[in-house]
C-alpha positions in Angstrom: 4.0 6.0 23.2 7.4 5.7 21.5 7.6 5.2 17.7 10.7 3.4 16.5 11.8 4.6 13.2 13.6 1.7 10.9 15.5 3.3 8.2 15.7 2.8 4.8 16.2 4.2 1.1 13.7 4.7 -1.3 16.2 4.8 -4.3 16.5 1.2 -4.1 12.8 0.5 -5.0 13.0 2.8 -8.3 11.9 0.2 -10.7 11.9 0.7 -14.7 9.2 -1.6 -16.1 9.3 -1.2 -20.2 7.7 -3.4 -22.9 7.4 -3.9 -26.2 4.6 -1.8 -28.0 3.3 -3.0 -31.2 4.8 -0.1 -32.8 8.3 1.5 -32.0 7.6 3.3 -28.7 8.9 6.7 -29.2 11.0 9.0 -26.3 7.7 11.3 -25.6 5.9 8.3 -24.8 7.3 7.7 -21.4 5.4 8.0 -18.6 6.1 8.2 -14.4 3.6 6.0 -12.2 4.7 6.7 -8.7 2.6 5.5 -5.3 1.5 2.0 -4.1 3.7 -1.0 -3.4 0.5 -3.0 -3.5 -0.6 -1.7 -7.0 3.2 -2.4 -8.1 2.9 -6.2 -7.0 -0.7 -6.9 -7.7 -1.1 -5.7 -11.2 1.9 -3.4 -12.9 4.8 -5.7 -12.3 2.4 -9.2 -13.2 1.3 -7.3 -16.4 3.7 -4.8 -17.7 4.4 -6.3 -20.5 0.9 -6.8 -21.9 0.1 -3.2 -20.7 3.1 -1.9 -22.3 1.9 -3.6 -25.1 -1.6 -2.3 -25.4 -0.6 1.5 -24.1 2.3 1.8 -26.1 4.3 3.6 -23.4 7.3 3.2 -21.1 6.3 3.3 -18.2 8.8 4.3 -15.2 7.2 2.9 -12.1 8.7 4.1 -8.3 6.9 1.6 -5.8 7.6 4.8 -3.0 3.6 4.3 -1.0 0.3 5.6 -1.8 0.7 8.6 0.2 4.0 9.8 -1.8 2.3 8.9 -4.9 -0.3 11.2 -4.9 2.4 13.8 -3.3 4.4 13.5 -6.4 1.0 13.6 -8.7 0.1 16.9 -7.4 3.4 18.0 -7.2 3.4 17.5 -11.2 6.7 14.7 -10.5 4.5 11.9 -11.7 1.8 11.7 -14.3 -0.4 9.5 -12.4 -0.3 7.6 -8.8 -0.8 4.4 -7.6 -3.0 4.3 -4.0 -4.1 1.4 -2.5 -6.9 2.9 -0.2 -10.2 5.6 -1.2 -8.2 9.0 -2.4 -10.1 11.0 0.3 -8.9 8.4 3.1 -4.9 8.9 1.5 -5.3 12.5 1.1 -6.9 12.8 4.7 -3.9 10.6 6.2 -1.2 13.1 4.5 -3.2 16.4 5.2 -3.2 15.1 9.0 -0.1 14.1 9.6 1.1 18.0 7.7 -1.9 20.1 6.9 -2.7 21.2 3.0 0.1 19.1 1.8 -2.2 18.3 -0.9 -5.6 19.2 -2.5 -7.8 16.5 -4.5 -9.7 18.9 -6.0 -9.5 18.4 -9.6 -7.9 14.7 -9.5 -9.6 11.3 -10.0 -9.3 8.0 -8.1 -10.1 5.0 -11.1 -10.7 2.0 -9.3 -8.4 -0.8 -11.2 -9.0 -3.9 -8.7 -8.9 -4.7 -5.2 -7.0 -6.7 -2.6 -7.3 -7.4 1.4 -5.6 -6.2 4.5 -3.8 -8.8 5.9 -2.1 -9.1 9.5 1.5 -11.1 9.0 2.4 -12.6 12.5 6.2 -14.9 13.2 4.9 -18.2 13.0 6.0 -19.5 16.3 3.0 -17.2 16.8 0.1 -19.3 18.4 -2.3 -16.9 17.4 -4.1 -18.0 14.2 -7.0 -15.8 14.3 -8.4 -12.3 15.3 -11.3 -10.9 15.3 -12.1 -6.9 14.3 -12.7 -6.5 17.9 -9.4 -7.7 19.4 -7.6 -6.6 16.6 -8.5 -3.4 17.6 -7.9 -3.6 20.7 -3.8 -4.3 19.6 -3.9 -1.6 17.3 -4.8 1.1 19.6 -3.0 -0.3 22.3 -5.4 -1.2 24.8 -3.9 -4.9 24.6 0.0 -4.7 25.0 0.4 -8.4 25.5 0.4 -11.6 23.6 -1.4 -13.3 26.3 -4.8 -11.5 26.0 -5.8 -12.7 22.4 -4.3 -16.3 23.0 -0.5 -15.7 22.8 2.5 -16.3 25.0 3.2 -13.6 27.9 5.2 -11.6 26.0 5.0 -7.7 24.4 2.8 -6.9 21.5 5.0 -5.0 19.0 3.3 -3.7 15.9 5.1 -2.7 12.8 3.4 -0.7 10.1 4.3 1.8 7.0 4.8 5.4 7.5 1.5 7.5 7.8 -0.5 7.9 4.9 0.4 4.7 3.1 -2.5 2.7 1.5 -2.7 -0.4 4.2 -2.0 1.8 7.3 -4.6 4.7 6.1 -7.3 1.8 5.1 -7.1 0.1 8.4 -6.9 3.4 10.4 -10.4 4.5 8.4 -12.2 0.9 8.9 -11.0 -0.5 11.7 -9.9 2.6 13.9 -12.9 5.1 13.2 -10.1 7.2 11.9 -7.6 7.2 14.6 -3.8 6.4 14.8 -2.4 3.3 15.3 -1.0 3.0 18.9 1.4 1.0 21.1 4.6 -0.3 20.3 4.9 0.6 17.1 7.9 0.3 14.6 7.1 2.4 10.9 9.2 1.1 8.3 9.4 3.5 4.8 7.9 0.4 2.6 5.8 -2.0 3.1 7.1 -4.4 1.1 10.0 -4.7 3.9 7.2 -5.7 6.5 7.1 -9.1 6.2 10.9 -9.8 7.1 10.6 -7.4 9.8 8.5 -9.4 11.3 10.3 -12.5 10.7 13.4 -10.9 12.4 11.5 -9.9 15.2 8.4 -12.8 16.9 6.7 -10.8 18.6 5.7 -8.0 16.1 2.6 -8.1 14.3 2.3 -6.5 10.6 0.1 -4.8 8.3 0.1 -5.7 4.8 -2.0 -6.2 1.8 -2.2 -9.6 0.1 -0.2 -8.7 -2.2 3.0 -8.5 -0.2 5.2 -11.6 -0.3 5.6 -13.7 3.1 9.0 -14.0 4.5 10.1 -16.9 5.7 8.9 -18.0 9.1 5.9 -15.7 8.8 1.9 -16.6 8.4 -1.2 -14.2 8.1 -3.5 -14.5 10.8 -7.2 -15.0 9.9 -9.2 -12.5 10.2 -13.3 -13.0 10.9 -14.1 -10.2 8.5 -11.8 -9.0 6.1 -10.8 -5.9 5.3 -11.7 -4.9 1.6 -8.8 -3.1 0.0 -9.5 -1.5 -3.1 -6.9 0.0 -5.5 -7.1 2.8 -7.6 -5.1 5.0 -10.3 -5.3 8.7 -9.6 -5.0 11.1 -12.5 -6.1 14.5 -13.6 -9.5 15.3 -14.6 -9.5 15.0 -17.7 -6.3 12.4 -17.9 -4.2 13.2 -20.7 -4.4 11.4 -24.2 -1.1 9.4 -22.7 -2.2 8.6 -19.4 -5.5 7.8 -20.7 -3.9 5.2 -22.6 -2.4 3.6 -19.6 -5.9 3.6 -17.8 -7.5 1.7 -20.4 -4.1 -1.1 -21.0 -4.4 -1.6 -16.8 -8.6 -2.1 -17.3 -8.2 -4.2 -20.3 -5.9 -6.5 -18.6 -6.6 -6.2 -14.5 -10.3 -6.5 -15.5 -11.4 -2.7 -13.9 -11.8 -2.7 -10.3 -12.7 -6.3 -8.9 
């Protein structure tokens, strides 16, 4: 198996999300949220304002994957984390990929909401559906070719984010019993590039959440049983006074872990 590497850098998706408090928000009250793309799209970036209105804080948010996220939280270079799969299932995926990178012990996962796993294909892609069974059967590489789930006779090439982010660890836990994703496989740094990778390339299929933006020329296939994708906000335990405020601003307005 030969993994392609597509480069990229993560300075570009630094994004600074600030909003108006109801009183003057003062420099102390900054906080870092580093970790999930999904998290970013599905609720920070659709509600900052409103949570920077409730929380009262500045929030500086670095969309750089679930698994870096709770790197940097334990690290002490964020105050809290965005993941986008169970902590256990993120921590496992870094800790197996480089052993006692981190320890959970002592950190909370606070479910927020949840999403699905979604499987973006070129559409000039015949296939319209999977199901968990031959979607498996890509994903570990026992099917290399379009042709054996209803495609044209041409490679299967898969392209997925780096080990340990959110989609890739979920789908490796539900769908793979654990196991790596196998074949032709392409790992790209964010996930939110996925989409026009795939796009570029018609033969590659991709694994994003739903909240990923399509490119152009790209569909989701259907899947006969989703796959769940709940998202959480890691902290210490207990959070601090700050970041507790930013816990309750994201329940009050996500509506706590759908």
């Amino acid at each position: 198996m030969r993994l392609g590497r597509f480069r990229f850098t993560l300075a570009a998706a630094a994004v600074g999300l600030v909003g108006v408090s109801a009183a003057p928000v003062q420099a102390g009250d900054t906080l870092r949220l580093h970790g999930s793309t999904t998290v970013t799209n599905a609720i920070i970036k659709p509600h900052k304002a409103a949570i920077a209105h409730r929380s009262g804080l500045t929030l500086k948010v670095f969309p750089n994957g679930s698994h870096r996220g709770l790197r940097d939280l334990v690290q002490g270079r964020a105050a809290a984390a965005m993941i986008s799969a169970p902590l256990k299932v993120v921590a496992g995926a870094l800790n197996k990929e480089a052993p006692g990178t981190v320890k959970i012990d002592g950190y909370t996962a606070h479910r927020v909401a949840a999403q699905r796993v979604t499987f973006v294909v070129h559409r000039g892609n015949p296939v319209t559906s999977l199901d968990r069974a031959a979607l498996r059967r890509v994903l570990t590489g026992e099917v290399s070719r379009w042709s054996a789930v209803g495609g044209a006779d041409v490679p299967i090439r898969i392209v997925t984010e780096t080990p340990g982010g959110g989609v890739r660890a979920l789908t490796e836990s539900k769908l793979l019993d654990g196991g790596t994703i196998r074949g032709a496989v392409t790992t790209i740094g964010n996930a939110a590039q996925i989409p026009g990778e795939v796009a570029r390339h018609p033969n590659t299929i991709g694994l994003v959440s739903q909240a990923h933006t399509l490119a152009p020329d790209t569909k989701r296939v259907k899947l006969n049983e989703p796959i769940r994708q709940p998202l959480f906000i890691v902290t210490s335990q207990p959070p601090s006074a700050k970041v507790q405020r930013l816990l309750d601003a994201v329940a009050a307005v996500a509506g706590g872990g759908a």
